[in-house]
C-alpha positions as CSV (number, residue, x, y, z in Angstrom):
1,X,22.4,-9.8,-13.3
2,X,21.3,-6.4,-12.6
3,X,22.3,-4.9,-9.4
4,X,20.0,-2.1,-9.6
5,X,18.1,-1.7,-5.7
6,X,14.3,-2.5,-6.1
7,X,11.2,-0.6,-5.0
8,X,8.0,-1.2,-5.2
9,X,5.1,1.3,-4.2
10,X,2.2,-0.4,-2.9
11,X,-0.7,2.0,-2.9
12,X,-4.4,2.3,-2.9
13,X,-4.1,5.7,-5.6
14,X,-2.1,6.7,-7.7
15,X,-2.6,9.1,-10.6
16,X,-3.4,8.7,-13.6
17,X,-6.1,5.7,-12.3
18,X,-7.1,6.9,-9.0
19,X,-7.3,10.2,-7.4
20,X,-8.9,10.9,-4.0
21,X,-5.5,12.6,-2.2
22,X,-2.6,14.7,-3.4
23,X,-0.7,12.2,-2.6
24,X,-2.0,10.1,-6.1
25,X,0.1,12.7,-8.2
26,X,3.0,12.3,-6.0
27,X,3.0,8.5,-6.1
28,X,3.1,8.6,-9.5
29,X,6.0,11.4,-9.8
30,X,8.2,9.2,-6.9
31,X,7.8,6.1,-9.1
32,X,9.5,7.6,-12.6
33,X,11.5,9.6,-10.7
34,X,13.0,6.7,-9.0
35,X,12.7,4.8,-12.5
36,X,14.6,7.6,-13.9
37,X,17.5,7.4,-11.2
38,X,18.4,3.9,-11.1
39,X,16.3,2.0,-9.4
40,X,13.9,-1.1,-10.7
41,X,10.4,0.1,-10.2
42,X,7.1,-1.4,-9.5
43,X,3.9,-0.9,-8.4
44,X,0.7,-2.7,-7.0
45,X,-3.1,-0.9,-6.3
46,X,-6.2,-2.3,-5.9
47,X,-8.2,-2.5,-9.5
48,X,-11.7,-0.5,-8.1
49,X,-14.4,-0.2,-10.7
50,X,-13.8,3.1,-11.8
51,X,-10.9,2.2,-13.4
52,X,-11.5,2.0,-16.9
53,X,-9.7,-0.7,-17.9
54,X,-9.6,0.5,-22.0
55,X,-8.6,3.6,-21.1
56,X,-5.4,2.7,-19.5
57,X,-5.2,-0.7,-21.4
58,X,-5.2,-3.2,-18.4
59,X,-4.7,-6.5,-19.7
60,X,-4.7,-9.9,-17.4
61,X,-1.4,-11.0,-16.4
62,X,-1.8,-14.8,-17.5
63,X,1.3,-16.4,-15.6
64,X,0.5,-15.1,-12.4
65,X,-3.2,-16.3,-12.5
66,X,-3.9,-19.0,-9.9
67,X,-3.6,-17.4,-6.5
68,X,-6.3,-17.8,-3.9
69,X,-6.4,-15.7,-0.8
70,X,-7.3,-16.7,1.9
71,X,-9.1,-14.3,4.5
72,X,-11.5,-14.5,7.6
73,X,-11.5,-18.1,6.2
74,X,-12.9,-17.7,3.1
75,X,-10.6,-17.9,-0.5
76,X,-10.5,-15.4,-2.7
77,X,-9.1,-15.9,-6.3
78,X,-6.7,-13.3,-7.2
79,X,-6.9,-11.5,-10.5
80,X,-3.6,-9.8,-11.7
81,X,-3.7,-7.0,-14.2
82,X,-1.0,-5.0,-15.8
83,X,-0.5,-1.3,-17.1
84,X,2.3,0.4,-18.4
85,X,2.8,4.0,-16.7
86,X,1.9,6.2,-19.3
87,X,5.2,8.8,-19.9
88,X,6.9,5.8,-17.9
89,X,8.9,2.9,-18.8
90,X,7.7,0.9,-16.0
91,X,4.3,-1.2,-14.9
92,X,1.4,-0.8,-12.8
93,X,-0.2,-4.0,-11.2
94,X,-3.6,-4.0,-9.9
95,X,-5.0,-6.7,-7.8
96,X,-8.9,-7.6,-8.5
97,X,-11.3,-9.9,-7.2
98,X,-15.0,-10.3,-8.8
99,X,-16.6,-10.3,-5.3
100,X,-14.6,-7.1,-4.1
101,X,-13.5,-5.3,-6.9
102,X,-16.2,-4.9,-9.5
103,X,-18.5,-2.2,-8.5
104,X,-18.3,1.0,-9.7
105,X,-17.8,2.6,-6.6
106,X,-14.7,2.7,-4.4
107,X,-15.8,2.6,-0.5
108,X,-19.3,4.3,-0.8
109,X,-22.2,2.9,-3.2
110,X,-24.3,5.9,-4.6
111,X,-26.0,6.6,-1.7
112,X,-22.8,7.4,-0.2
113,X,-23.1,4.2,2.2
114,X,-19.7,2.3,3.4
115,X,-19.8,-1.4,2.0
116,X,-20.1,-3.6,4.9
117,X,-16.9,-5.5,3.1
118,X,-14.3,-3.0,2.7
119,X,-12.8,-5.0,6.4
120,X,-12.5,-8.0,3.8
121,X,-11.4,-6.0,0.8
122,X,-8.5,-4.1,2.4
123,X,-7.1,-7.4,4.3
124,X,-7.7,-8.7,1.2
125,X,-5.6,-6.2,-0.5
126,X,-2.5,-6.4,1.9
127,X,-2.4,-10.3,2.1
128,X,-3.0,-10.3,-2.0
129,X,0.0,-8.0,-3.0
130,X,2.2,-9.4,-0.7
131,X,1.6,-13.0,-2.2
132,X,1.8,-11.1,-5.3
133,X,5.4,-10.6,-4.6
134,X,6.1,-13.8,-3.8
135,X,4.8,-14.9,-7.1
136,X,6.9,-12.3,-9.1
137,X,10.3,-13.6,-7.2
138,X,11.1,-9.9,-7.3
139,X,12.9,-9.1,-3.9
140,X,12.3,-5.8,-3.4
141,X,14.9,-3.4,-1.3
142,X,12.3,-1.0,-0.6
143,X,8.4,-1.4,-0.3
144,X,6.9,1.9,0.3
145,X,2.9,2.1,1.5
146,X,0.9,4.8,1.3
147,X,-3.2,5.1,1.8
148,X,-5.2,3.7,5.1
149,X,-5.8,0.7,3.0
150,X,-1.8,-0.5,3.2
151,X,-1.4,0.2,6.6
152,X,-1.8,-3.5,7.7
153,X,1.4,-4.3,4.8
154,X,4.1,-2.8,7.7
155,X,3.1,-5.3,10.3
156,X,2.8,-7.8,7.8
157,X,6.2,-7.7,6.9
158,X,7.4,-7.9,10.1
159,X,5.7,-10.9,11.1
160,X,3.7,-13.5,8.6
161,X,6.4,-12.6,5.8
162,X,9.1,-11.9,7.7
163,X,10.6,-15.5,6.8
164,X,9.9,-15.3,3.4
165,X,13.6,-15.3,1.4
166,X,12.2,-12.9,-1.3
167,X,10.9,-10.0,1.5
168,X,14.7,-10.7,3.8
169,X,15.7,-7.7,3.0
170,X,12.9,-5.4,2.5
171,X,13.1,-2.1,4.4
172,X,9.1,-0.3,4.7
173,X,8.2,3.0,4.4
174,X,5.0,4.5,5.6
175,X,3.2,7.5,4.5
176,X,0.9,9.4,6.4
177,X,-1.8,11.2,5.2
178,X,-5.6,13.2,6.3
179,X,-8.0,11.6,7.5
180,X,-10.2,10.6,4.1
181,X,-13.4,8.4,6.2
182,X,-15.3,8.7,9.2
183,X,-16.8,5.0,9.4
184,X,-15.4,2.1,11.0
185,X,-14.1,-1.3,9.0
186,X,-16.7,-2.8,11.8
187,X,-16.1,-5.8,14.7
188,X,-15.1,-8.3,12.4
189,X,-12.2,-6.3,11.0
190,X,-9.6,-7.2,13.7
191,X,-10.7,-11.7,13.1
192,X,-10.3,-10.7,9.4
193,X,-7.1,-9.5,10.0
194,X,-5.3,-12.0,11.5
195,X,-4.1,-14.2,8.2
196,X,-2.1,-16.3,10.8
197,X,-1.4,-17.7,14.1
198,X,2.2,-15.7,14.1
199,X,-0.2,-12.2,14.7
200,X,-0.4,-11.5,18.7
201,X,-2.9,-9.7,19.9
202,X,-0.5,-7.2,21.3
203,X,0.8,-6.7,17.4
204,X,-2.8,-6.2,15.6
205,X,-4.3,-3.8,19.2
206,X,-3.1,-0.2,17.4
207,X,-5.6,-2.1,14.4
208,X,-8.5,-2.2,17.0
209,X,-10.3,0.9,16.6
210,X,-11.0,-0.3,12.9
211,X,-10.8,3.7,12.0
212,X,-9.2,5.8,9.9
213,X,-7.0,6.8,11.9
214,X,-6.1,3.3,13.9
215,X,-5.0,2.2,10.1
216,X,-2.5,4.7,9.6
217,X,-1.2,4.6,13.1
218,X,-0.8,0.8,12.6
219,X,1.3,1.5,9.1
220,X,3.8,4.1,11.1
221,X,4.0,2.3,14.1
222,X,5.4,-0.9,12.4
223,X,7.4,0.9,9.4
224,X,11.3,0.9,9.1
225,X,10.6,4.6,8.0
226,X,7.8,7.2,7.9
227,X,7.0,10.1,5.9
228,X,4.3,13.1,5.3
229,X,1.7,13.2,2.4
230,X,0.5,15.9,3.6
231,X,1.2,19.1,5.4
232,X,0.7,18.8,9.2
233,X,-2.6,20.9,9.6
234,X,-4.1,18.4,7.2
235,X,-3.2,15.7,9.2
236,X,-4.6,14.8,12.6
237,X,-2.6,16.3,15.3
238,X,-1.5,13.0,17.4
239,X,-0.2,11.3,14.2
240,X,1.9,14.5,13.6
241,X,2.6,14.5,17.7
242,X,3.4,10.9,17.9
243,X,5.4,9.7,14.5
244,X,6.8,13.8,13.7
245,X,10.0,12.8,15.5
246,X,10.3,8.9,16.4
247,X,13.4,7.4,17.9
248,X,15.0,5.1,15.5
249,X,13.1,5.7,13.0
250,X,14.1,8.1,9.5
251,X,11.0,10.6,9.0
252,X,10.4,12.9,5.7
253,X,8.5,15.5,6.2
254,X,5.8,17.3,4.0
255,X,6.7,17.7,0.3
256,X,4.4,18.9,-2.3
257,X,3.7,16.8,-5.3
258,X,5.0,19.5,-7.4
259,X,7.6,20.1,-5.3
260,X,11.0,18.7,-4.9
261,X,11.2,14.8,-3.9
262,X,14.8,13.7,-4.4
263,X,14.9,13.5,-0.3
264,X,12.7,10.5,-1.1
265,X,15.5,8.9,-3.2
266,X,17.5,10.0,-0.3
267,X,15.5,8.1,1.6
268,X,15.3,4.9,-0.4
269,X,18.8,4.8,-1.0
270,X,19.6,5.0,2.4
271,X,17.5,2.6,3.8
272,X,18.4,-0.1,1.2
273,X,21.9,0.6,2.2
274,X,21.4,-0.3,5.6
């Protein structure tokens, strides 16, 4: 039985597939470096349309076909792919959906206009790899969120799943990053994201803006741990005010991908350990 601790990065880039922030590159170095050091390794992203599936040799994971998700009352079926990180002896799971997922676009069309869905595709997305988890029995010690698009996966955890035996452990980290859209996930946002009767309104009001910003604050403010994607003059100054120093809480600051990121086993290790 291995007694290696478990992490999985749930993230909506991460390089080679997707790259909109620095933060894809680091994403992608964290993951074989904490592959590399010990610790059992996976990871979950959305599977947007400009991922070339050939390219990076997606294929459909067959045994975990069969989940519907359920969101703003409507069901969703949920199509699992796999990749294997390339340099990397560990896999890449992206989460797909014909009505979401297939466009070639990833939150503007052509014309550079916000789909009118993305509330539904990024509630979708948080539900969808959480359920994934529960279908992979795969406990994970460590879940580690980064992009606007996770930030509901914190509270999440701390409520809806927070019974589930395979999340009873699970420690989650945060990561905070620029600002990377200016419109709004629109009214019906906050109804969409309440997937059950255990959300209070008190829990999903940081949500309520439907913002950029309201997303990330949400991730922090319900995160075991926080860290910094970026440096803090890219980063708007009341997230680096607010969640720069929180009581309680274990923040990393800002370090480049290039750069140094052992304190982020540090940080794994040392949450899993308590």
């Amino acid at each position: 039985m291995s007694t290696k601790k478990r992490i999985l990065f749930i993230a909506n880039e991460m390089s080679p597939y997707l790259e909109l922030t620095e933060f894809a590159e680091t994403i992608n170095r964290l993951a074989i470096l904490s592959n590399n050091n010990n610790l059992e390794v996976r990871c979950i992203m959305p599977r947007f349309g400009t991922i070339n599936e050939r390219r990076h040799r997606l294929h459909e994971v067959v045994r975990l076909s069969g989940i519907n998700v359920s969101v703003d009352d409507d069901d969703f079926p949920l199509q699992i792919k796999v990749a294997s990180l390339p340099n990397a002896r560990l896999q890449v799971y992206f989460l797909d959906n014909e009505d979401l997922f297939k466009r070639k676009f990833v939150f503007h069309d052509e014309d550079e206009k916000w789909f009118e869905d993305n509330h539904l595709r990024t509630v979708f997305f948080c539900k969808g790899a959480l359920e994934t988890v529960k279908k992979f029995g795969w406990p994970p010690d460590i879940i580690h969120c980064s992009g606007w698009m996770t930030g509901l996966i914190p509270l999440y955890l701390k409520t809806v799943y927070k019974r589930e035996p395979v999340f009873a452990h699970s420690k989650v980290i945060y990561t905070l990053g620029s600002v990377t859209f200016s419109e709004n996930l629109g009214s019906d946002f906050s109804r969409a994201a309440r997937i059950s009767d255990l959300l209070k309104d008190k829990e999903l009001s940081v949500f309520a803006d439907g913002n950029n910003l309201a997303m990330m604050r949400g991730g922090a403010t319900h995160a075991d741990a926080i860290t910094f994607g970026e440096a803090d003059d890219q980063i708007d100054p009341s997230l680096v005010k607010d969640f720069g120093k929180v009581r309680g809480k274990k923040v990393l600051k800002y370090v480049a991908s290039d750069g140094d990121l052992t304190e982020y086993l540090n940080l794994y290790n040392d949450l899993a350990d308590n």
